[in-house]
C-alpha positions in Angstrom: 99.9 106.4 99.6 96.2 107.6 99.4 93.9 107.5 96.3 92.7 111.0 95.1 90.6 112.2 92.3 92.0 114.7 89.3 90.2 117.2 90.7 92.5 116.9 94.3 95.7 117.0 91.6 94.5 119.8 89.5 94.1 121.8 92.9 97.0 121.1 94.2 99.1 122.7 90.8 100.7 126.2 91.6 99.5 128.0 88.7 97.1 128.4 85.8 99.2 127.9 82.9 100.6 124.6 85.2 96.5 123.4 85.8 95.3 124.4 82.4 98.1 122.1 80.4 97.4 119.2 83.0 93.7 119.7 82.4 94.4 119.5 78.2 96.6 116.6 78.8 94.2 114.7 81.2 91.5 115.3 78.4 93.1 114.0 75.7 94.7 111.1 77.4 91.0 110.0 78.2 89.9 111.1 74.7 92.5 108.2 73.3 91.1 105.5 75.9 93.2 105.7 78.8 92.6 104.9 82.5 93.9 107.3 84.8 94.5 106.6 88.7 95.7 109.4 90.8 97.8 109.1 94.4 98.9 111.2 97.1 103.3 110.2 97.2 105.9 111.3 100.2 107.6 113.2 97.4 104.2 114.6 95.7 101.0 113.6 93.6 101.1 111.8 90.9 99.0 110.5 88.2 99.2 107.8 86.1 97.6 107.0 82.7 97.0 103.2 81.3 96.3 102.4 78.3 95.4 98.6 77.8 96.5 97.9 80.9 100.2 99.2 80.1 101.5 102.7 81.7 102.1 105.7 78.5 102.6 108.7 81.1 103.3 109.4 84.7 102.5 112.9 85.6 104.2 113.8 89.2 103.5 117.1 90.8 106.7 118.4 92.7 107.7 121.5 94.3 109.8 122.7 90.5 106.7 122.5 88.9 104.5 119.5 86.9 107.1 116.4 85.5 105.9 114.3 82.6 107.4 110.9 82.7 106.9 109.1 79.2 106.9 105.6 78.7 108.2 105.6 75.0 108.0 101.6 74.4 107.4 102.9 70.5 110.0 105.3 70.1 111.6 102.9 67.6 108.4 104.1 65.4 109.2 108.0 65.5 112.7 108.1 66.1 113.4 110.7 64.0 110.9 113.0 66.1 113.9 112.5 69.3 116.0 115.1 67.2 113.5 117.6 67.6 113.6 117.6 71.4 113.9 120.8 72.6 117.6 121.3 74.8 116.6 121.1 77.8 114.6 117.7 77.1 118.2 116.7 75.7 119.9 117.3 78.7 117.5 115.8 80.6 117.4 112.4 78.9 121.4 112.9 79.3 121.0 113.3 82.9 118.7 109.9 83.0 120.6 106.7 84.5 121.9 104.2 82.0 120.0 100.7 81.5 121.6 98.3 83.6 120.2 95.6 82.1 121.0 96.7 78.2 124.8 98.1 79.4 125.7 95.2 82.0 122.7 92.7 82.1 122.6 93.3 85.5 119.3 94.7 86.3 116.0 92.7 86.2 115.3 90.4 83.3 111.4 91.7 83.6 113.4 95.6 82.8 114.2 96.8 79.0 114.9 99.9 78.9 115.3 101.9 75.9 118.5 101.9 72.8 118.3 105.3 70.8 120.0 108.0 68.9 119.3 111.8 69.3 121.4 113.9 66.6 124.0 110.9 66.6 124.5 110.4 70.0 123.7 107.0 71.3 121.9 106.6 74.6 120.7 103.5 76.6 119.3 104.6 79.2 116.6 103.5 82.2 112.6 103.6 81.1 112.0 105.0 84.6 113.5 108.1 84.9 114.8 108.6 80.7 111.7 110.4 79.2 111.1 112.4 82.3 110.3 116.2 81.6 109.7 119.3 83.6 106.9 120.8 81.7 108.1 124.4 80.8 107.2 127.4 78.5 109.9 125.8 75.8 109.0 122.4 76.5 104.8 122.0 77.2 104.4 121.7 73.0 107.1 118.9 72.6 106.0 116.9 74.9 102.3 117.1 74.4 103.4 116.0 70.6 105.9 113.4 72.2 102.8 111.6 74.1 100.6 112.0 70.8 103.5 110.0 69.2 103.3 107.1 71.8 99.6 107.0 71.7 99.0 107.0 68.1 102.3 104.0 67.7 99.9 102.2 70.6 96.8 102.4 69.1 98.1 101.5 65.1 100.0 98.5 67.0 96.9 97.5 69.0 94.5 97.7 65.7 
């Protein structure tokens, strides 16, 4: 792994539309007091932003495009928001691998992964891979409001 700056990431994105919502997204993840770190990965770039000391988005630059992996710890707090995913986010989170450790208690104790409804359907599925979006022309919106809901649930709860 080698260390790069968000400039290096930004340059490495295939398009504008790609580099100006990862440019909006960086701003306004630093905006709301988060740390970013950026790295050079066998299976592409990714960036990472921190925010008191706890990870609230991965963003991974691959060859399909720019993937937005959200940590939604809070989701509990806007649950109602998860019925407003757009279908291919649905499909996506059904795609996700179950939690181990909430379906069979075999995974590590340290692991919680996440217990949630969309439209009625139950999932419990893995926080590594479950909120894990490829950012699209149907999808960029939803997801920038689905980080703004995780921020704004961290910052009331860190108040």
């Amino acid at each position: 792994m080698t260390k790069i700056d968000f400039e290096q990431f930004l340059a490495a994105t295939e398009d504008t539309e790609t580099a100006a919502y990862a440019q909006d997204l960086h701003d306004y993840m630093l905006k709301n007091g988060c740390k970013p770190t950026f790295e050079e990965k066998k299976t592409g770039l990714l960036g990472s932003y921190k925010f008191n000391k706890k990870s609230v988005i991965n963003v991974l630059l691959k060859k399909k495009g720019l993937v937005v992996r959200i940590y939604g710890e809070n989701i509990g707090t806007y649950s109602d928001f998860l019925n407003r995913l757009t279908e291919e986010m649905v499909q996506s989170v059904k795609g996700a691998g179950i939690c181990k450790r909430l379906v069979s208690n075999t995974c590590s104790p340290k692991c919680a992964g996440y217990d949630f409804t969309i439209d009625g359907e139950h999932f419990q599925k893995c926080r590594y891979n479950c909120f894990e979006f490829l950012v699209t022309k149907q999808s960029g919106s939803c997801i920038r409001t689905f980080v703004e809901n995780e921020m704004t649930a961290r910052m009331e709860a860190n108040v």
